[in-house]
C-alpha positions in Angstrom: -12.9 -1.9 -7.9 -9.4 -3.2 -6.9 -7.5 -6.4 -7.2 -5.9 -9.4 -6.0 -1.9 -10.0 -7.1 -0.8 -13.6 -5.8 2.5 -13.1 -6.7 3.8 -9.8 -4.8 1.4 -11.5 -1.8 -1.4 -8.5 -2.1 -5.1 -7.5 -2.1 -6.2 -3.7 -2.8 -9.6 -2.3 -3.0 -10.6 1.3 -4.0 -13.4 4.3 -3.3 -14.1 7.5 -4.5 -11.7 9.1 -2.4 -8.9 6.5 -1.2 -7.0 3.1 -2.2 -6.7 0.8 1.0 -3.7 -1.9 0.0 -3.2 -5.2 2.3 -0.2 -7.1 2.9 0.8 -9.9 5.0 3.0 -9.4 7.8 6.4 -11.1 7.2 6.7 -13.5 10.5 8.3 -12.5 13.7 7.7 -8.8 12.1 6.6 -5.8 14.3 5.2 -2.4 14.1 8.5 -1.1 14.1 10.3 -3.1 11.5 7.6 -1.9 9.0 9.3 1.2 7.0 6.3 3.3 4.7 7.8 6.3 2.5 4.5 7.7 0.7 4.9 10.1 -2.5 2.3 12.0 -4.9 2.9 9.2 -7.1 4.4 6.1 -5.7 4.6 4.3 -3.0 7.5 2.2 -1.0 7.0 -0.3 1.5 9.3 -2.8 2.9 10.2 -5.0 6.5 13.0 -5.3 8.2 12.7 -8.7 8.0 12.2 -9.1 4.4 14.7 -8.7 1.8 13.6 -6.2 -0.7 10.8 -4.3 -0.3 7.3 -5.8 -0.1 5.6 -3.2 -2.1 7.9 -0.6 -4.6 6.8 1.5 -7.8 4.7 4.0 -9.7 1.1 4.4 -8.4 -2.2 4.0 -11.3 -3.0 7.7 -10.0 -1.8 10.5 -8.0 -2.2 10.4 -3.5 -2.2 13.1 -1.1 0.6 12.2 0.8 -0.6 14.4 4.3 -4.2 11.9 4.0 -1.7 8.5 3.7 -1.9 5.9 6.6 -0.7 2.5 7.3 -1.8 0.5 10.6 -1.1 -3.0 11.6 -4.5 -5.6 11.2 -3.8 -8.8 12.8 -1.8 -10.4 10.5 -1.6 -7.9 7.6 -0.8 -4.3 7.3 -3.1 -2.0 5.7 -2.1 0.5 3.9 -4.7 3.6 3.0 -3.6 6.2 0.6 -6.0 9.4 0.1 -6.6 10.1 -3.8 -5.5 13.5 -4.9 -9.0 13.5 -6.9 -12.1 11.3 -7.1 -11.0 9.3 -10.1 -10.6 5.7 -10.4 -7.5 4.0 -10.5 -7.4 1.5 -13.6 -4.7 -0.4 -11.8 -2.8 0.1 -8.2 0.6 0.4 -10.0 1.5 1.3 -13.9 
């Protein structure tokens, strides 16, 4: 279960126990221009060379922020948040 939303430039995909999110890297961007802030419920995620953040709101269920990762994937960045429960998310964000 997960989605596809062409117009914020993303792909997520879910399990039983996490959400993994994918984003394009913005050109010319590095590991260290990426900024992640991970809450219980949301979930921010913007590029220094971006204007505006490139992923920003209210999460479709509840993370546990100590089991939330982001790594770099050739041209993407992956983000993996750990679900505070096995439940399934109707939607990444509500």
């Amino acid at each position: 279960n997960g989605g596809t939303n062409v117009e914020e430039g993303y792909t997520w995909t879910q399990s039983k126990e996490e959400v993994e999110i994918t984003v394009p890297l913005p050109y010319g961007a590095s590991k260290s221009s990426v900024k992640a802030v991970f809450h219980t419920g949301s979930l921010r995620l913007a590029f220094d060379e971006q204007e505006g953040p490139a992923l920003d709101g209210r999460l479709g269920g509840q993370c546990d922020v100590d089991g939330c990762t982001w790594s770099i994937d050739g041209g993407s960045v992956v983000v993996t948040l750990e679900k505070a429960g096995e439940v399934s998310w109707g939607s990444l964000f509500v």
